[in-house]
DOLUMFI-643909 format. One line per field, with one value per residue (C-alpha): y, x, z; chain; residue number from 1; residue in three letters. Coordinates in pm, 1 decimal. Each point is the difference from the previous one (the first is absolute). Layout:
c2 c(Y|...)
c1 c(X|...)
c3 c(Z|...)
chain c(A|...)
resi c(NUM|...)
resn c(ALA|...)
END
This chain:
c2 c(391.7|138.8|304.1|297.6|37.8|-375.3|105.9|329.3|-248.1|-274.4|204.9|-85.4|236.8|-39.5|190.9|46.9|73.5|-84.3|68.9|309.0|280.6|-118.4|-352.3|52.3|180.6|-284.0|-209.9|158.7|112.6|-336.6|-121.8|303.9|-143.1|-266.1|139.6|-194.8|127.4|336.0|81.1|255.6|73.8|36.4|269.7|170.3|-88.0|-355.6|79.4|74.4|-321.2|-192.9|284.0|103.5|-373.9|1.1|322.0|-108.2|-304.5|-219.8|-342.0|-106.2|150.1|8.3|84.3|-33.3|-192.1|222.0|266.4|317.2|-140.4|-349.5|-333.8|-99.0|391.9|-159.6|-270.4|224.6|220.9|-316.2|-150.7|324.4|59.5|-371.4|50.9|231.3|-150.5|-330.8|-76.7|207.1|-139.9|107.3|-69.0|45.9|123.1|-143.2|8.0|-333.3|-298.6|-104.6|-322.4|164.5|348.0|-194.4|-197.8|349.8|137.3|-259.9|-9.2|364.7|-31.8|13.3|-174.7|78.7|34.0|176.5|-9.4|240.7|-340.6|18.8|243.5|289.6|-82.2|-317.3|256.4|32.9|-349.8|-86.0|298.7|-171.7|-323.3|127.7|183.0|-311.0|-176.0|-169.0|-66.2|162.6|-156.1|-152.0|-401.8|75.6|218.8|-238.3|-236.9|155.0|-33.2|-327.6|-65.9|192.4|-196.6|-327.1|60.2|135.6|-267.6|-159.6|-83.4|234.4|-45.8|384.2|82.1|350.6|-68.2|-21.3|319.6|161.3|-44.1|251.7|374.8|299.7|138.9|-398.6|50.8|331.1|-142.3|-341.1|325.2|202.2|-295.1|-125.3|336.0|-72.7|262.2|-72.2|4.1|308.3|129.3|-198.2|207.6|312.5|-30.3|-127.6|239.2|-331.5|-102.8|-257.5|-189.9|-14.7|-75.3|-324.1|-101.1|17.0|-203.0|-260.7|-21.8|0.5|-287.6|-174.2|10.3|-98.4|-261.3|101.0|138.5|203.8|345.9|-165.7|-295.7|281.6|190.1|-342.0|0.3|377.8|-115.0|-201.3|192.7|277.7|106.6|317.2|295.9|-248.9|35.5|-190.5|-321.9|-38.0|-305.2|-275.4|-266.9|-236.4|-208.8|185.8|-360.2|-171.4|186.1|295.2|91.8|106.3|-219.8|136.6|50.5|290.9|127.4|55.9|171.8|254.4|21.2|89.0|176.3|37.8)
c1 c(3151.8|-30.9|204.9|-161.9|37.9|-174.1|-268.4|-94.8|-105.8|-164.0|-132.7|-338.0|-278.3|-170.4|-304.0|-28.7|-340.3|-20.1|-284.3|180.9|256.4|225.2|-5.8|9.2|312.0|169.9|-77.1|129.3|335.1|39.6|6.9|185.1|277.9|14.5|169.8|-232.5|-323.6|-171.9|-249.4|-283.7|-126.6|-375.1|-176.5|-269.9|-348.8|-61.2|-288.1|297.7|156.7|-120.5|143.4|331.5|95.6|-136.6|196.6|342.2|50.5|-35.9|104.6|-18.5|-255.8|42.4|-328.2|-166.6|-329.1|-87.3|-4.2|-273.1|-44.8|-210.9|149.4|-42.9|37.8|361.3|-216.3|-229.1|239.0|206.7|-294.4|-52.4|342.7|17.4|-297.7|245.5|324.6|-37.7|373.4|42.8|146.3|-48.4|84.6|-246.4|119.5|-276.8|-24.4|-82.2|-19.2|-369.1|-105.9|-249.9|173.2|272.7|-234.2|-153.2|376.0|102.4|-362.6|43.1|353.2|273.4|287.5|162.2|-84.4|217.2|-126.1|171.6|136.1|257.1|273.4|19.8|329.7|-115.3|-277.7|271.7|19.4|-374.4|-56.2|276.3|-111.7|-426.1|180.8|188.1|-339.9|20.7|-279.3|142.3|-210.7|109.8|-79.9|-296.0|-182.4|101.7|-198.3|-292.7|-37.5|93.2|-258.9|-324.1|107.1|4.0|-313.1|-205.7|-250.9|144.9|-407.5|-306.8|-355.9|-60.8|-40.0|-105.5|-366.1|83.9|209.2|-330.2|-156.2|216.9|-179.1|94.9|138.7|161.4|195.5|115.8|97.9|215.7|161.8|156.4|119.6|119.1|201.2|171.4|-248.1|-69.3|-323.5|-24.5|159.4|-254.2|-276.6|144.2|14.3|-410.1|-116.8|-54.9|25.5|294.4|-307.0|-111.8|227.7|63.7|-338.6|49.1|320.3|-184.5|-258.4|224.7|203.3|-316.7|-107.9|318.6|121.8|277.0|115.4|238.0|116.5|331.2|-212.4|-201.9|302.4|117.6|-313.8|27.2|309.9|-108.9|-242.2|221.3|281.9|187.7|-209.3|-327.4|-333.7|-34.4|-253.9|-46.8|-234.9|139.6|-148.8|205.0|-35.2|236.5|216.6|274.7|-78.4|-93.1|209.2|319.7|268.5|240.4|260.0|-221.8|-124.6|387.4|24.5|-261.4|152.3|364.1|-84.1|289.4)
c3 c(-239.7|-357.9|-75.1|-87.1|-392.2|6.8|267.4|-222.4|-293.7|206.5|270.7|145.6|50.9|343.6|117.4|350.9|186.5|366.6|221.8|106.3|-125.6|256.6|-39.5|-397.2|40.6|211.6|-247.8|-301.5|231.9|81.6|-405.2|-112.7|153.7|-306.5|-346.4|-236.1|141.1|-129.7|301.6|-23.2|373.9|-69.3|293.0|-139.1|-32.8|-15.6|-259.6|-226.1|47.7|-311.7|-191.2|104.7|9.7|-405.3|-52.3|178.4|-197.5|302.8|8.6|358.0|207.9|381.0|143.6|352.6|38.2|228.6|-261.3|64.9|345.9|-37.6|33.1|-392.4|-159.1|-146.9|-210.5|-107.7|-151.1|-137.6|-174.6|-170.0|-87.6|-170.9|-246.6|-181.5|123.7|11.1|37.2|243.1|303.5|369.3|341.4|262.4|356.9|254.4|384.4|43.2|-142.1|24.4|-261.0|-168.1|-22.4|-135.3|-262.2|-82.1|-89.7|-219.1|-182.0|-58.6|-185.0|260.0|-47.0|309.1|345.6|261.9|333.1|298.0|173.8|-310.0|77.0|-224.1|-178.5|-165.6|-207.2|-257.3|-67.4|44.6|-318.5|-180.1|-5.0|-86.4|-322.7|-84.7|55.1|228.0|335.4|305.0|330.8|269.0|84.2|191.8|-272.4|-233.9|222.9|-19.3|-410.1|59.5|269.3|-139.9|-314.1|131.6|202.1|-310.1|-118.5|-326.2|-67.5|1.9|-59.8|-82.3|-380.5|-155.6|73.2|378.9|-23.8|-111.4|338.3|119.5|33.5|-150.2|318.3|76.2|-285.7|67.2|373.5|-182.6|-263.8|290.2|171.9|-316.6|26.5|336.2|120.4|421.8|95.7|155.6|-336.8|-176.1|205.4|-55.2|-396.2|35.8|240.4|217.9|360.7|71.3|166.1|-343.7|-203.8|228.6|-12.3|-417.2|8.7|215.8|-231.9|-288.7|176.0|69.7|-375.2|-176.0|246.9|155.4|354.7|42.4|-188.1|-125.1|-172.0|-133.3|-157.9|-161.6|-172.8|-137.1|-124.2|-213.8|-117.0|-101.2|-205.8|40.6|-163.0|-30.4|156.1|298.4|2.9|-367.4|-87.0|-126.8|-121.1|119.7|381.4|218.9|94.4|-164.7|-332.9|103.1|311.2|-33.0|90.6|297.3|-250.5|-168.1|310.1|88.1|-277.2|46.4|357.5|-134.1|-316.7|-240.6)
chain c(A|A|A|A|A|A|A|A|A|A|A|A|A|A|A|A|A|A|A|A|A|A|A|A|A|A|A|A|A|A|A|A|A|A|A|A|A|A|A|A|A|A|A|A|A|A|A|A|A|A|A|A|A|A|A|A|A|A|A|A|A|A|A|A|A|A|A|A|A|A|A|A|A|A|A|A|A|A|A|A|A|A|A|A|A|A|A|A|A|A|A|A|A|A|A|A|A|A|A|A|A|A|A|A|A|A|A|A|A|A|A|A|A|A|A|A|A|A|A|A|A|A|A|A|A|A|A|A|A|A|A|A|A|A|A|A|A|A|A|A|A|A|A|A|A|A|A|A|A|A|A|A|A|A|A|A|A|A|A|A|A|A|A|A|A|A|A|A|A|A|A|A|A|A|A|A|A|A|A|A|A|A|A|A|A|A|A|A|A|A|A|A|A|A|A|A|A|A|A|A|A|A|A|A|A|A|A|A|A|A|A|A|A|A|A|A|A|A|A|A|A|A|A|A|A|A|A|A|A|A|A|A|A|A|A|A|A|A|A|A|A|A|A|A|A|A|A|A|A|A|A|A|A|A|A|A)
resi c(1|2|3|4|5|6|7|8|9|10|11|12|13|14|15|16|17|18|19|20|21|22|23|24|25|26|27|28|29|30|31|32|33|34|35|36|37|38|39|40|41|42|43|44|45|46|47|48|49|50|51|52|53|54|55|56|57|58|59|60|61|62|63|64|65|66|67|68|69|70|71|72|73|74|75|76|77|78|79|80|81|82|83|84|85|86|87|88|89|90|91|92|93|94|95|96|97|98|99|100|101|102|103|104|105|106|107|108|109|110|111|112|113|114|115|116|117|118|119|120|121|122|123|124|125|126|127|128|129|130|131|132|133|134|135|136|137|138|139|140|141|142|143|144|145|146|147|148|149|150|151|152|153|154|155|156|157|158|159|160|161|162|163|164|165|166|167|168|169|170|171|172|173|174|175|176|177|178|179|180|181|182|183|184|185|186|187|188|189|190|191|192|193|194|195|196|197|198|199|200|201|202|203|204|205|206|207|208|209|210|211|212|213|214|215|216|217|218|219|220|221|222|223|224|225|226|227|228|229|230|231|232|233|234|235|236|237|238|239|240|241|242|243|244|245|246|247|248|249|250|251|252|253|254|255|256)
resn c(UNK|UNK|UNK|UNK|UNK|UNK|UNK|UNK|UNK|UNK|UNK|UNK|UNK|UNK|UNK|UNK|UNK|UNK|UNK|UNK|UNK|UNK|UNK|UNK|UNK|UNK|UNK|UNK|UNK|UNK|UNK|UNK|UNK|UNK|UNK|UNK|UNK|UNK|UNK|UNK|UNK|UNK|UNK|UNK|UNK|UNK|UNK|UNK|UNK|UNK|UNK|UNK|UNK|UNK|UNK|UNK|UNK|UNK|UNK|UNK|UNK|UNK|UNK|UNK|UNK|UNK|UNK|UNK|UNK|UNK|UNK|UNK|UNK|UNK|UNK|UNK|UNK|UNK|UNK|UNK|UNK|UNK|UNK|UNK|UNK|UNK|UNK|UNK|UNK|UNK|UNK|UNK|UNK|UNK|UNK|UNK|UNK|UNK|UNK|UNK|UNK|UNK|UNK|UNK|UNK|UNK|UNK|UNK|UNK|UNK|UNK|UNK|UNK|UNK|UNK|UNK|UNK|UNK|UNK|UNK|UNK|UNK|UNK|UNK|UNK|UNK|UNK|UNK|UNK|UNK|UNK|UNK|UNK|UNK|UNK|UNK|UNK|UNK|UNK|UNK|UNK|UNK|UNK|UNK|UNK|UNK|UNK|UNK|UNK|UNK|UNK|UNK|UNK|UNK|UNK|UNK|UNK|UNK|UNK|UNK|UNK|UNK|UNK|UNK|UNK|UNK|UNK|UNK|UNK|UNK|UNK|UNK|UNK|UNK|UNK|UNK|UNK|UNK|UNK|UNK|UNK|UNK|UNK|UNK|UNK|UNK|UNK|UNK|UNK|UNK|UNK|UNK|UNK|UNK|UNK|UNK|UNK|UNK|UNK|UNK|UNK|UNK|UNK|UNK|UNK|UNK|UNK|UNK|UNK|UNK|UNK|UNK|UNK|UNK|UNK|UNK|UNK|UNK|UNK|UNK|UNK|UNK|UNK|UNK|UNK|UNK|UNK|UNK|UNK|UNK|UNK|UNK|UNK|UNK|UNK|UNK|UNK|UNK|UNK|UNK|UNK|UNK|UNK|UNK|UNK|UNK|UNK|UNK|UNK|UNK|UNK|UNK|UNK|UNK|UNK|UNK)
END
C-alpha cells in the first residue's frame, strides 16, 4: 500500500460510468478504498460522457457496455472517445461473456474486461493492471481471440474488385457490424427490418466467400486501421500479401 504523500503524486484518475447511478456508485466506493487512485463517479447524461472523461484528465475509463440501455452503447461511446484519446485505456463491465460481444469489446479498444462472475474487490487490481498496460481477461476470453484467430482463413480469393460487388446499402450493413453494432442495432441506425439486414449479410457472405459474421469481422480488420475508412481498395490479392498476419490482427484487437 503506498502512503499517501506518494499516492497524491502517482495517483490514477479513474472514470466511472455504470449502466446505473447505483451501480456507478458501487463501483467508484469500492476503488476509493485504494490511496493511489483519483476516482470521478460519472452519473449524468451519458451523452456527456465523451466529454467529462476529456475534461477530467481520465486515464482509466470504467464504463458499462450496456451504456444508454443497448447491449454495445459502451463501444460506441469507447470508439468515439479513442479518435481523440487514443491512449486512453478502459475497462468494460459486461453481463455476459458472449464470443462475439467479447470480439466486439476488444475491437473497439478495451483492454479489460470485468464480467459480474468476478467479485467486486478484485476491480482495483483489474484497473491497475489496464493502466500499467497490461490485458485483463480471463482464460476463456482469451480463448476466443485465440480461436476466431486460428479459425480465420490465412488465404483469400477476394481482392478490391470483389469488394465492389457489394451495394451501397451492403456496405453500410459490413460498416455497422464492423462497429460491433447487433443486428437489430444495425436496423435501427438504417431504418431496416432485422429480416433485412440478415438477408444483406447473407448475401454479403455469399459474395465475399465466407460464412460466418466472425470470418466477416476478420476481414474488416484487415481492411481497416483505427480512424481509416473501412474497405479501401487495394490493389493487392487479399492472401499471404495482402492479409494481415494474426500477429497484426492482435494488434488491432488490443490496441496500445
Amino acid at each position: 500500500m503506498l502512503s499517501d504523500s506518494v499516492a497524491r503524486e502517482t495517483s490514477i484518475r479513474v472514470l466511472v460510468a455504470d449502466s446505473s447511478s447505483i451501480h456507478t456508485r458501487l463501483l467508484a466506493d469500492a476503488l476509493k478504498g485504494e490511496v493511489e487512485f483519483e476516482v470521478i463517479p460519472f452519473d449524468s447524461e451519458s451523452n456527456s460522457l465523451v466529454s467529462a472523461v476529456i475534461d477530467q484528465g481520465t486515464e482509466v475509463l470504467l464504463l458499462s457496455a450496456d451504456l444508454n440501455k443497448r447491449l454495445s452503447g459502451g463501444f460506441e461511446v469507447l470508439r468515439e472517445l479513442r479518435t481523440v484519446l487514443p491512449n486512453l485505456r478502459a475497462v468494460v463491465l459486461m453481463h455476459s461473456s458472449d464470443e462475439e460481444l467479447v470480439l466486439n469489446a476488444f475491437r473497439a479498444g478495451v483492454r479489460g474486461i470485468f464480467d459480474e462472475s468476478q467479485p467486486v474487490e478484485l476491480i482495483a487490481e483489474c484497473v491497475r493492471r489496464v493502466h500499467q498496460g497490461q490485458i485483463w481477461a480471463s482464460n476463456r476470453e482469451i480463448g476466443m481471440i485465440v480461436d476466431a484467430l486460428a479459425s480465420a482463413p490465412v488465404i483469400r480469393n477476394v481482392n478490391a474488385r470483389g469488394l465492389t460487388l457489394l451495394s451501397k446499402r451492403e456496405l453500410e450493413v459490413v460498416r455497422c457490424l464492423a462497429e460491433g453494432l447487433t443486428n437489430r442495432e444495425i436496423a435501427e441506425r438504417l431504418e431496416l427490418s432485422q429480416h433485412t439486414v440478415k438477408n444483406h449479410l447473407f448475401r454479403v457472405f455469399e459474395k465475399l466467400g465466407v460464412s460466418s459474421r466472425i470470418e466477416l469481422l476478420f476481414m474488416t480488420l484487415s481492411h481497416t486501421a483505427p480512424g481509416s475508412p473501412m474497405l479501401q481498395e487495394s490493389s493487392n490479392t487479399v492472401g499471404r500479401d495482402g492479409f494481415r498476419s494474426e500477429f497484426a490482427i492482435l494488434h488491432q484487437a488490443f490496441p496500445a
